[in-house]
N, C-alpha and C positions, 0 to 999 in steps of 0.2 A: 504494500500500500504506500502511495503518495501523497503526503500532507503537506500545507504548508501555513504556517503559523504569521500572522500579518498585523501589523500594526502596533504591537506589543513593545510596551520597553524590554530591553533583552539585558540582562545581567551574566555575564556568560562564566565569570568566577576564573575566568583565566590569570596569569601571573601576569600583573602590571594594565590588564583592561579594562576599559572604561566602558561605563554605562551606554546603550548604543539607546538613544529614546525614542526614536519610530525604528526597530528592527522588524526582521524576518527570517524566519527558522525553514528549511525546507530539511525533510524526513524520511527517507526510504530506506523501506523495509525497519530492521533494527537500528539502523545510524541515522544519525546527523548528515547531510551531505552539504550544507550551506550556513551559515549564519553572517548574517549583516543586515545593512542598513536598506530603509525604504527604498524600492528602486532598482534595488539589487540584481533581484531576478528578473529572469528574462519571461515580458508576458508571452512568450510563443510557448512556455512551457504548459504542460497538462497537469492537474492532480486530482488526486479520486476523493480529495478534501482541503478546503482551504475553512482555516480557523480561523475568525476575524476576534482576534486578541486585543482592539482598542481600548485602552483604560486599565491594561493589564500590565502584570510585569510578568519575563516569562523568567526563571531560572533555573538551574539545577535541584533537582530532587533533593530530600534531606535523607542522608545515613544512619541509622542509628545502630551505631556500632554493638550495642552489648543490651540483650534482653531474656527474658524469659517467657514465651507470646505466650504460653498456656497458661501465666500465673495470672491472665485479665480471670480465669474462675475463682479468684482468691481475692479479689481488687474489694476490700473494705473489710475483710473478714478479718485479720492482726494486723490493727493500726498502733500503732504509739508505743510499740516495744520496742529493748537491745535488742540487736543482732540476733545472737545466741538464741535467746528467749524466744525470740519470732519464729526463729525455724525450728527449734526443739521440739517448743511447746506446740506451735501451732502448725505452722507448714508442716513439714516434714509427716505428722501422723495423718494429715491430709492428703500428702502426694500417696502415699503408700496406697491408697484406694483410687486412685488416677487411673481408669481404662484410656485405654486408647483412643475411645471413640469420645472419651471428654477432652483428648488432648485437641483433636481433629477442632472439635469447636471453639475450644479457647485459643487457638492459631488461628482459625476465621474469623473472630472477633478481633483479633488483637491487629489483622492485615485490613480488618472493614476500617478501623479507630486508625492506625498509621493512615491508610490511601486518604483517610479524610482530613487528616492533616500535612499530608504533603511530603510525607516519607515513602518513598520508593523503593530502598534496599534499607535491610535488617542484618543484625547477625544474633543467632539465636543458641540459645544453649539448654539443653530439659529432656525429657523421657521419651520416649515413641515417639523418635523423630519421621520416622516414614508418614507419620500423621500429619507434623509438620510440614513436609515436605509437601501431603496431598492440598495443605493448605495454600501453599505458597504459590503450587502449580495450578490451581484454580482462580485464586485471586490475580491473576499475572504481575506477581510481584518481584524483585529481585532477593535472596539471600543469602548468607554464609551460613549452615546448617551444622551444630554442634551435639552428636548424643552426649548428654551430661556423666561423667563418668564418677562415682567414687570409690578409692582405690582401696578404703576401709571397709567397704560392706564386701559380705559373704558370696555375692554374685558379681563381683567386680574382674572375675576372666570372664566370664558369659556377656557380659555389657561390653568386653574389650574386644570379644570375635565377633558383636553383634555389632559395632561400631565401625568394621573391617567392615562386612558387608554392606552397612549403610550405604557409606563411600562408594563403594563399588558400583552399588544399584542404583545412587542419588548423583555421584558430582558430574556438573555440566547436564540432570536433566531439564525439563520443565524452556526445553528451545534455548539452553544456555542459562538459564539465570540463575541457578541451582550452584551454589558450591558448598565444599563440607570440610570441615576440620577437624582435627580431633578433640575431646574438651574434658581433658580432666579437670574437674572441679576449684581444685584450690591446694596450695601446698601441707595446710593441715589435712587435708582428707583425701589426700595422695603422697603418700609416701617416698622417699626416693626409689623402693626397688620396684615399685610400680607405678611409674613414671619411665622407668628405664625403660618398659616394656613399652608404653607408649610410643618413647622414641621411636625405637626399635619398630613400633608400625609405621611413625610419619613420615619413614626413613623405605619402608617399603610403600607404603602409597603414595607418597611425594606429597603430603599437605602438611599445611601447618595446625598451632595449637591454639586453642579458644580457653582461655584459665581466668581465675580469679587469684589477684596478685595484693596483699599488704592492704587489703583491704579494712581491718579494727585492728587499733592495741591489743584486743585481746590474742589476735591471732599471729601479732608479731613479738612479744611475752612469748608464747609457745613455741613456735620454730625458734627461739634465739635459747628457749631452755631446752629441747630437744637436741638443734644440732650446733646453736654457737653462732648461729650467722642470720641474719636478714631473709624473709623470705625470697626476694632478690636476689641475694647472694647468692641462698642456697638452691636456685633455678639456674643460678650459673655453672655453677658446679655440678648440678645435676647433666649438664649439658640441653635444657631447655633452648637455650636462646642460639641454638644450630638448628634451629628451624625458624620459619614465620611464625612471630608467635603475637595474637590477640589477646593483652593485658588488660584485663576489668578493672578497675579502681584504682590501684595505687597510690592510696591517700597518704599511706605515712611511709616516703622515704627520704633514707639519706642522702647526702652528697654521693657516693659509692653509691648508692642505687642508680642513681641518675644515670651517673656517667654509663654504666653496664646496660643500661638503658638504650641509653643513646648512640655509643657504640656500638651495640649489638641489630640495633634498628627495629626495636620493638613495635611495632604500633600501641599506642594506649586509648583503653576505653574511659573518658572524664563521663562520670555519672551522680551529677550535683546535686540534684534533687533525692535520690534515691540515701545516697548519703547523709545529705542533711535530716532527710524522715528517720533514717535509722541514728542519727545520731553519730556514724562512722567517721566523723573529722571531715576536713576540705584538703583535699587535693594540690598541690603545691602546682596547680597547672602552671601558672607562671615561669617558675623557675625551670620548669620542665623544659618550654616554648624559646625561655633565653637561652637553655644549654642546647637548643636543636632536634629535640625529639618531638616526634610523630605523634601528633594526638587529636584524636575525635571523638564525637561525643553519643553518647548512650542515656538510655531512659531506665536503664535493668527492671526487672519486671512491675506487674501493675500491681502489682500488692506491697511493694515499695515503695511507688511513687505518689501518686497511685493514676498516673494515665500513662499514655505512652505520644507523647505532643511535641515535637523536638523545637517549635518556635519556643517554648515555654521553658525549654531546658537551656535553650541558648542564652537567652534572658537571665534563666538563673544561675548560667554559668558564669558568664560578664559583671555578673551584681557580687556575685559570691567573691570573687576574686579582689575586685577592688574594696570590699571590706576586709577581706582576709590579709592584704598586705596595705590597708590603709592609704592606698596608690588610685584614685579615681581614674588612672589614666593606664591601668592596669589591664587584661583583656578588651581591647577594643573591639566595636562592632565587628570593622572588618576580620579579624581573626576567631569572633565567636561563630561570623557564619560560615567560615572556609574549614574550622574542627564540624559543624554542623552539617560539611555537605560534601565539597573536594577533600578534603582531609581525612575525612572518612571514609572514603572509597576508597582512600592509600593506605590506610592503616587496616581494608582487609582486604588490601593487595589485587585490587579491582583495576587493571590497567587502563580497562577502553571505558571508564564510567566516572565521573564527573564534571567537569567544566563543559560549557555548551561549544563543540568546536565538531568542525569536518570529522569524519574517524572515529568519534563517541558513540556511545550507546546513547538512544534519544529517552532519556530519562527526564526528563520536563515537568515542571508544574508551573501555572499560569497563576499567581494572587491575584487578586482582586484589589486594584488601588483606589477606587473609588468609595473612600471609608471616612470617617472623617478623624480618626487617627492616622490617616495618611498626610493629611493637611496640615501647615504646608510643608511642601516637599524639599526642604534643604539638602537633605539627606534621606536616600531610600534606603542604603546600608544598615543604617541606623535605626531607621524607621521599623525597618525588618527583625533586631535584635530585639528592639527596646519600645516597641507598639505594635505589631503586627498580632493579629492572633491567628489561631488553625480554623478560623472559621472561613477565613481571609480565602483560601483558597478556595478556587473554584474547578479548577482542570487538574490532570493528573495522566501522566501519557510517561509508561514504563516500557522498554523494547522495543521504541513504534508504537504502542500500542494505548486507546484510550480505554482507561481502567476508569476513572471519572470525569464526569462531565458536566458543568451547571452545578456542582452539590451532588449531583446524581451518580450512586458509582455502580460502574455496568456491567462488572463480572462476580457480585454477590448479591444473595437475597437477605437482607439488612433483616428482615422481618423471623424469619427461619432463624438464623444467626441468636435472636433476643432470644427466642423460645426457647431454643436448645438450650442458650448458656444458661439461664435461667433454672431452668429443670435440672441442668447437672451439678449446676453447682451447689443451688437448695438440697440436693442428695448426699453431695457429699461433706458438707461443714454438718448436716444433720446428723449421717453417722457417727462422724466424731466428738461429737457434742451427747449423742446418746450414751 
């Protein structure tokens, strides 16, 4: 199919480009084949759709690096706990009654709540990923697909052969958009001699690692009283970071983190919101971004956050920082929404997916600037961190493809979707509760 998107300001997120304000996107098949200004195109050309994008702004899709789409059936049910306590007490004897067929719907809910806010690719990490997977390839979404692994429970070689074939039967499905990693859990609840094993597969399937890194004091107290070293550290040593490896959180590290960091070219997942609910400290994203390391941002699941809305995590990643180093001048617009969108697609190692250029995947969403939080328009950069909301959005175009349109999104039944989650999740907080 051949589209062509007309009249729209175009933000294209490229290194050093400037806003183009009457642009035009032309689209075939999966890529980008054009982007410029009014005029551009040649009228002799044909297309099997032309967008008229007037009053719009069109930019790159939002990334969310680091989630858990199933946990939208858990989104209210443990608010206002630690850590620990959240998942002990209440997650954790929840997920254990998780079928598969609740995973399937809590992935449809969590890709209907991202497309309507203007996220395009995810990276996901949780239980019955095949389910995942059926989610992603229905809603035509983009993802990085992680079975959640952990290396302390009793079935943690069966999760590690069933993780083998994931990979196998999932990366590059769904026309490409599909990719998978491996995900063990976290350095407390993977050990190093099972971890090794891990390698030892990312090493035979060629992919990389989706983990949860230094995420609470509590959990860096215990790797530093078990083996002496920083969870960081002890990922180096492990020989973690000889692969692409997908960092979640990283709130509490040292200088020696950093550097191992950023030498080794981590991507990291910044997830401000999710941490501030839990209470898990802030993120030294700054100092991260001044020594050079790769960072974008994440929502981690909806019973942490409790949405999955990445305008709203940008916002609270830009606020959070300039109080945390008392620096107003501290995360700028422009670099909250490049971790929000281009940065993101590099921290999961997505070559042909961000900035709006020739050669890209046509990952696109259209805002809606006709708002009166848009007015006036000094700055749209800005505008977009620090007023825009997810309502804003009105289009939504992943692979080529229109997934939303008007508000309207056209590869789910929004109505199905309520029902389901509704009924599964009332079943399952009831059992545990009985």
């Amino acid at each position: 199919m051949k589209i062509m998107i007309s009249g729209a300001a175009v933000l294209t997120m490229e290194q050093g480009s400037a806003l183009i304000p009457d642009g035009e996107i032309i689209i075939e098949g999966q890529y980008i084949t054009h982007v410029g200004p009014a005029g551009s195109v040649s009228p002799e050309q044909n297309f099997d759709r032309v967008i008229d994008a007037r009053g719009m702004l069109a930019m790159p899709g939002f990334v969310n690096c680091h989630t858990h789409a199933s946990m939208t059936l858990l989104r209210g049910y443990a608010d206002d706990l630690p850590l620990m306590e959240w998942l002990q007490k209440k997650i954790w004897p929840v997920e254990e009654r998780l079928e598969p067929e609740d995973i399937y719907w809590g992935a449809m809910l969590s890709c209907l709540e991202m497309i309507r806010s203007g996220t395009t690719t995810f990276a996901d990490m949780y239980f019955h990923m095949d389910e995942v997977a059926r989610a992603v390839e229905k809603a035509g979404m983009r993802a990085s697909l992680s079975q959640g692994l952990i290396g302390l429970s009793p079935g943690a070689g069966e999760a590690l052969s069933n993780s083998r074939r994931f990979i196998r039967e999932w990366h590059g499905q769904a026309e490409g958009r599909i990719t998978t990693m491996l995900g063990p859990h976290a350095p407390y609840t993977c050990p190093p001699d099972f971890l090794a094993r891990v390698l030892d597969m990312a090493d035979e399937l060629k992919v990389g690692i989706h983990i949860h890194i230094a995420e609470t004091r509590a959990e860096i107290e215990e790797i530093q009283q078990k083996y002496g070293k920083t969870p960081v550290a002890l990922m180096e040593q492990v020989g973690l970071f000889n692969f692409p490896v997908l960092a979640a959180h990283c709130v509490h590290l040292t200088d020696e983190d950093i550097r191992i960091l950023v030498a080794r070219g981590a991507g990291i997942a910044h997830n401000p919101e999710s941490n501030m609910k839990l209470a898990s400290g802030i993120a030294p994203v700054t100092r991260l971004l001044a020594a050079g390391a790769l960072v974008g941002l994440g929502t981690d699941g909806a019973a942490s956050n409790n949405n999955l809305d990445m305008m709203e995590e940008m916002r609270s990643a830009a606020l959070l920082q300039k109080v945390a180093t008392m620096d107003p001048m501290a995360l700028p617009a422009q670099d909250a929404l490049a971790m929000a969108t281009v940065n993101g697609a590099r921290v999961l190692g997505l070559k042909d997916v961000g900035p709006l250029k020739p050669g890209n995947k046509a990952d696109i969403i259209l805002v809606n600037l006709d708002r009166p939080h848009f007015y006036p328009r000094h700055n749209l950069m800005a505008h977009l961190v620090y007023a825009a909301r997810a309502s804003d959005v009105e289009t939504v175009i992943i692979d080529g493809r229109l997934v939303m349109e008007n508000r309207q999104v056209l590869t789910l039944d929004e109505e199905r979707i309520y029902y389901e989650v509704q009924k599964r999740a009332e079943k399952l907080v009831g059992a545990v509760r009985s």
